[in-house]
N, C-alpha and C positions, 0 to 999 in steps of 0.2 A: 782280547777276544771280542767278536764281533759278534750277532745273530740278526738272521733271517727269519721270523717266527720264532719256532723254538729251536732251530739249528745251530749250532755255533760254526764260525767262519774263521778261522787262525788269525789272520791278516785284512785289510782292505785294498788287497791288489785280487783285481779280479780281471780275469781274461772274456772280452769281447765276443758276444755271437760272430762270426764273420762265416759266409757262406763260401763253401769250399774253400773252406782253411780248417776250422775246427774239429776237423777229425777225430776220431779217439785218440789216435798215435799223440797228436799234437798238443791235445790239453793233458792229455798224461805225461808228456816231456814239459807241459806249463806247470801243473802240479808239483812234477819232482822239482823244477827250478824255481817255487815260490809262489806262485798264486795258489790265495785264500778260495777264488771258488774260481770256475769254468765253466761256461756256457758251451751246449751244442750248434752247431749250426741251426736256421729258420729253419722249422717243420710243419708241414703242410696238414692239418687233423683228419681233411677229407681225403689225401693218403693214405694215412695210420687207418681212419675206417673202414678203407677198403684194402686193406692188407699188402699195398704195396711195396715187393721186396726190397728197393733200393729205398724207400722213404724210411722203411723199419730199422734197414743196416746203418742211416744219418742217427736215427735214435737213439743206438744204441750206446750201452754206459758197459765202466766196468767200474770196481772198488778201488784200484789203483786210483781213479782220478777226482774219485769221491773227494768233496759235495761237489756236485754236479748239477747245473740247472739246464732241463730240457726247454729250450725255447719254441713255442707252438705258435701256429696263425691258424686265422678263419673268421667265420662269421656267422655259421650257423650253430646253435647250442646244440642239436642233437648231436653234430657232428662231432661236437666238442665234447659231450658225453658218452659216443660210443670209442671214440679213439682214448678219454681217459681208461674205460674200461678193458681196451685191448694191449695198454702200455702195464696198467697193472697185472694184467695176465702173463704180459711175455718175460720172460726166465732172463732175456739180454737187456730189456732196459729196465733201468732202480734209480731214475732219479729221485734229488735231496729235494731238490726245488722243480713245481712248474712256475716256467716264466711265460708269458704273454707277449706277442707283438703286437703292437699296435701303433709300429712307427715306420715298418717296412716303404719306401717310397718308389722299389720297383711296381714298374707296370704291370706287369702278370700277375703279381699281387692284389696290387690296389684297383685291375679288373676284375677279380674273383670279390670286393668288396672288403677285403682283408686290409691287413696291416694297417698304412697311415689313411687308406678310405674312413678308416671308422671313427675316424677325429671328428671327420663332421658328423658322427652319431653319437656324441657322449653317454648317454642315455642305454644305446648298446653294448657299450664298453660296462658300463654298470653292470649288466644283463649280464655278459658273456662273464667278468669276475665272479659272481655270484653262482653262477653254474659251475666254473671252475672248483670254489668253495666249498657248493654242494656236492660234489664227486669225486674229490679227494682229501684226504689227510694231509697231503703238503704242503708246504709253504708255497701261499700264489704271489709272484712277482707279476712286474709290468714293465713295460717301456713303452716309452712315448717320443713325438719330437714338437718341439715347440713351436704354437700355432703360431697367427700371424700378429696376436695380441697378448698382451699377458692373464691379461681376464681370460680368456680361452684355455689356456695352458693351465691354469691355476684353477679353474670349473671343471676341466676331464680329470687332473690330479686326486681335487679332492672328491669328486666321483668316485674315482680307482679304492681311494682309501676309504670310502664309506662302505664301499660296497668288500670290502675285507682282504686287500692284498697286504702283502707283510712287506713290501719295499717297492720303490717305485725309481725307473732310470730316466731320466730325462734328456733327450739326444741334443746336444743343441745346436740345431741347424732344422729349419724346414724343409717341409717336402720338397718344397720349388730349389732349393740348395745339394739335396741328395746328398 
């Protein structure tokens, strides 16, 4: 047995955020065939705040494919505080785990200042876990991709973890690598 916080995990085969792949259908066919946890696709929080139906329907979980970790982007805390409070409201999604992106290396991301933008703000990454922390009961994860140094990589990490996430992934390949 494994654990994420206080979650236990069966195994340490765990299935990949991948955007338009992880479906529900698909990590619940990951689930039944052996993966210990299952990521959702990247979710956008300034979606989820403004109640975006196709953003809502990426979020959604069922108990079949439990533990489940919703994976979120962004960069603004309010943001990040009202879409925690509309994920805990809605009846369709129950994640086990929030996870954090913070390694996304698409453009439309990292122009909204999200995903791997916020490497060069370690200091907001601190900010944004803490908020996370502050506004949920669940176990907060992270992901990251490794900067251009290892001092860099090893400075936002241990950021991540001061600042209170229960597990941390590390991508290895940089932004400039995608």
């Amino acid at each position: 047995m494994h654990k994420i916080g206080k979650l236990r995990i069966e195994n340490n085969l765990v299935l990949a955020p991948m955007a338009e792949v992880t479906d529900i259908a698909f990590r619940t066919l990951c689930r039944i065939y052996g993966a210990g946890l299952v990521y959702t696709e990247i979710v956008n929080v300034t979606a989820i705040e403004r109640n975006n139906k196709s953003t809502l329907t990426l979020a959604m979980t069922c108990k079949e494919e439990a533990p489940v970790a919703l994976q979120l982007f962004g960069s603004k805390t309010d943001s990040i505080k009202k879409a925690l409070k509309i994920i805990e409201e809605t009846d369709y999604i129950n994640p086990d785990i929030i996870d954090f992106n913070f390694g996304c290396p698409v453009p439309k991301v990292i122009n909204q200042g999200a995903g791997a933008a916020l490497l060069k703000r370690p200091a907001k990454i601190g900010e944004i876990i803490e908020t996370l922390k502050a506004n949920t009961s669940l176990p907060i994860t992270a992901k990251i991709r490794i900067a251009r140094n290892i001092e860099d990589t090893i400075k936002t990490a241990k950021i991540i973890e001061k600042s209170g996430a229960s597990a941390l992934a590390i991508h290895g390949r940089t932004v400039a690598q995608m």
